[in-house]
Z-matrix of the N, CA and C atoms (Angstrom, degrees):
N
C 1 1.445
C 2 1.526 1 107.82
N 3 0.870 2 130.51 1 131.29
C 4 1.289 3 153.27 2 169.53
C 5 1.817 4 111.09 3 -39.70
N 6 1.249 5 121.33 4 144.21
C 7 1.095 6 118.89 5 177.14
C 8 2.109 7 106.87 6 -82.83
N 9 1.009 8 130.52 7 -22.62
C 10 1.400 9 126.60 8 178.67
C 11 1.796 10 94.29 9 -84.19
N 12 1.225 11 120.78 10 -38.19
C 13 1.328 12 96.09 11 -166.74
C 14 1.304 13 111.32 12 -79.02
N 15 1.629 14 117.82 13 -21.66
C 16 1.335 15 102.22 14 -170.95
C 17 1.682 16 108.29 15 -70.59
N 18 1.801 17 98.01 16 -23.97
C 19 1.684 18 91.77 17 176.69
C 20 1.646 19 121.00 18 -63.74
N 21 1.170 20 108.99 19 -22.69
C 22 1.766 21 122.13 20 164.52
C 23 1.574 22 110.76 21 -58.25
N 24 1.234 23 121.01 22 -50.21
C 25 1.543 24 120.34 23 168.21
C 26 1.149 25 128.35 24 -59.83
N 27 1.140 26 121.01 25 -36.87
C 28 1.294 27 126.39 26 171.64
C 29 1.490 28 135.45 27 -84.16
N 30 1.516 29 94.23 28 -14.38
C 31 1.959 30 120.98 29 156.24
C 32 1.161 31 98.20 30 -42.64
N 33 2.053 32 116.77 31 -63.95
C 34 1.387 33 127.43 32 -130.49
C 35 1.078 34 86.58 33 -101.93
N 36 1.368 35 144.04 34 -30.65
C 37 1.773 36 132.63 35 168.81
C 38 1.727 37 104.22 36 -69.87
N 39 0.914 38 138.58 37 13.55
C 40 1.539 39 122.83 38 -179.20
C 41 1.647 40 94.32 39 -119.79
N 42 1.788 41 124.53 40 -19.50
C 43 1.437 42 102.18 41 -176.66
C 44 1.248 43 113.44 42 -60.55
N 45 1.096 44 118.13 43 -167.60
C 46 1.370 45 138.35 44 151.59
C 47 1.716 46 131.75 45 -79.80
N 48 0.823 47 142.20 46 148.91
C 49 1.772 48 142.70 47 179.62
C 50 1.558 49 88.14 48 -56.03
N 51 1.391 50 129.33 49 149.96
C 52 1.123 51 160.80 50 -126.86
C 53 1.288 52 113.73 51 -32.64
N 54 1.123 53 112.73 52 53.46
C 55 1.617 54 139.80 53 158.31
C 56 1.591 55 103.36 54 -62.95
N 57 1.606 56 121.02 55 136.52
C 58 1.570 57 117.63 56 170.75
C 59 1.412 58 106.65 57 -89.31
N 60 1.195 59 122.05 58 134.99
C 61 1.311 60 99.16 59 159.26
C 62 1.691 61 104.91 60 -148.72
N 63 1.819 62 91.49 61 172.60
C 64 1.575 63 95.28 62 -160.06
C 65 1.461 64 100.08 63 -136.78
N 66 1.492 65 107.21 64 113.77
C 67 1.340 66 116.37 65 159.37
C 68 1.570 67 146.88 66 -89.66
N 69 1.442 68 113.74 67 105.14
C 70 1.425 69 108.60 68 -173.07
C 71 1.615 70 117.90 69 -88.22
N 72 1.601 71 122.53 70 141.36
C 73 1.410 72 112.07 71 173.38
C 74 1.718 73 90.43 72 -178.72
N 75 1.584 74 93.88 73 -177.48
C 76 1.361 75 106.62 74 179.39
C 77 1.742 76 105.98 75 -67.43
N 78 1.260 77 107.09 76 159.72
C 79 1.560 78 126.32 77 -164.55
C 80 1.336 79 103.29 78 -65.50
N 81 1.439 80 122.46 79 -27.18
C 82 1.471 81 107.77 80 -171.92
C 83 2.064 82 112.21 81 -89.00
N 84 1.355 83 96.74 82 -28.48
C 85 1.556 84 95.32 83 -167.82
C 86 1.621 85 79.36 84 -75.34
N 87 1.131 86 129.57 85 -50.60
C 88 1.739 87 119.59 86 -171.04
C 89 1.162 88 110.27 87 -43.07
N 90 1.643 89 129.45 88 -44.57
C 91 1.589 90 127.48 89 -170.93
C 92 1.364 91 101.13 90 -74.35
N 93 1.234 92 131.07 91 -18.73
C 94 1.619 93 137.01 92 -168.72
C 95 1.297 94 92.29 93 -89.35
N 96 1.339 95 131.30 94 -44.44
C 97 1.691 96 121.49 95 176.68
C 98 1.613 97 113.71 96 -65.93
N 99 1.213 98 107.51 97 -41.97
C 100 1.032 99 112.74 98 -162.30
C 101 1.926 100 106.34 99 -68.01
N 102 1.425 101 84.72 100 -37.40
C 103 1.848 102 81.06 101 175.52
C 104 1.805 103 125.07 102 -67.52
N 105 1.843 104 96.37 103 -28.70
C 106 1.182 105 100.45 104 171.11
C 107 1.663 106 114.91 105 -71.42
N 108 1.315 107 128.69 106 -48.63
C 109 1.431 108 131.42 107 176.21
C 110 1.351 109 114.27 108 -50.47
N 111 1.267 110 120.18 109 -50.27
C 112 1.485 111 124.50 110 145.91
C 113 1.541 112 121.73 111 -11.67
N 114 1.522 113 111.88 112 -87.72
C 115 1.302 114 139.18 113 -179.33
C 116 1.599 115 102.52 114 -47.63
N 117 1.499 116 120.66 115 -28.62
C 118 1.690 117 110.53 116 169.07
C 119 1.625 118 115.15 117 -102.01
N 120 1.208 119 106.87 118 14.65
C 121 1.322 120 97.59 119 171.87
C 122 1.310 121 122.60 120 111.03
N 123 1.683 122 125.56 121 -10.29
C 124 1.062 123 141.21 122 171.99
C 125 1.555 124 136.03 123 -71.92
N 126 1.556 125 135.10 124 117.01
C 127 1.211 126 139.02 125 -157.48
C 128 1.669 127 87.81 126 -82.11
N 129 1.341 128 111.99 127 115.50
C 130 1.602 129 102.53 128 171.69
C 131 1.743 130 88.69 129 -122.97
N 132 1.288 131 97.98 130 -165.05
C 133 1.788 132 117.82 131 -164.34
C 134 1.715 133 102.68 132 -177.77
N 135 1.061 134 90.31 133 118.83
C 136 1.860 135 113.97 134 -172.46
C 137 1.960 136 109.56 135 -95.20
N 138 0.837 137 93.11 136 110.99
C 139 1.465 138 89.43 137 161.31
C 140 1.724 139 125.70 138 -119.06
N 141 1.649 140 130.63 139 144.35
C 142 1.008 141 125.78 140 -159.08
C 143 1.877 142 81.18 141 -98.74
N 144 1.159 143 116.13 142 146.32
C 145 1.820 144 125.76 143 144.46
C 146 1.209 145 113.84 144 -82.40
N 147 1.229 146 108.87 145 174.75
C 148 1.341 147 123.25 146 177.13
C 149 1.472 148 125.96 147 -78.67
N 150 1.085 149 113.81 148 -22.37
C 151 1.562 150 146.16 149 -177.83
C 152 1.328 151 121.15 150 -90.86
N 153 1.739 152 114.69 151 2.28
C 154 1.199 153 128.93 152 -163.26
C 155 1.756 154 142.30 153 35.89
N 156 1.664 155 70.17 154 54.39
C 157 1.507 156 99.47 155 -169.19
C 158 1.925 157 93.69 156 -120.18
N 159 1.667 158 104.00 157 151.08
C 160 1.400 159 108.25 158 -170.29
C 161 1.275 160 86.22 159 -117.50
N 162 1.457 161 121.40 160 158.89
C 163 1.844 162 156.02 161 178.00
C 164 1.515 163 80.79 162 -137.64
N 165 1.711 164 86.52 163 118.25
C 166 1.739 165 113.73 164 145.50
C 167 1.471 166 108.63 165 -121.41
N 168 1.528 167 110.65 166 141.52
C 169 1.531 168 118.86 167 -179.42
C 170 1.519 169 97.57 168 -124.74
N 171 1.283 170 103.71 169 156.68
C 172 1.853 171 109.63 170 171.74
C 173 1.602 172 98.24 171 -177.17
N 174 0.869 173 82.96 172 155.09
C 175 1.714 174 100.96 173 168.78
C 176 1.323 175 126.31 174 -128.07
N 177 1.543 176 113.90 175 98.94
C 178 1.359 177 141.96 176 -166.76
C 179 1.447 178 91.91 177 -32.01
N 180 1.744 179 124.07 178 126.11
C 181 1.449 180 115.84 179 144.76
C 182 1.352 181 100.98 180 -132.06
N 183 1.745 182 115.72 181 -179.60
C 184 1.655 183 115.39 182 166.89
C 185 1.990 184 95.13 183 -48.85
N 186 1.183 185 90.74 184 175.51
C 187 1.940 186 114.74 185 167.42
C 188 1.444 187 106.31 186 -124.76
């Protein structure tokens, strides 16, 4: 695992239950979060920038 993504995991384990939150980074650690947030149950939504930079949004709930 990557050293940025695990810092992305550990963002999303310290919120709170339906906390929004928004992650910016390069496209690949984002698709790697996104599959993990996925895999626990989480509604996320990816967006590409223009700058080739990715936005993930979700809103922390139980799984």
């Amino acid at each position: 695992m990557s050293k940025r993504l695990q810092e992305l995991l550990e963002e999303f384990f310290r919120a709170k239950d339906g906390e929004e939150l928004l992650f910016r980074g390069d496209p690949e650690s984002v698709r790697k979060l996104s599959l993990v947030l996925r895999a626990l149950g989480q509604n996320v939504t990816v967006e590409m920038g223009e700058k080739g930079e990715a936005t993930l949004r979700c809103t922390k709930r139980r799984p």
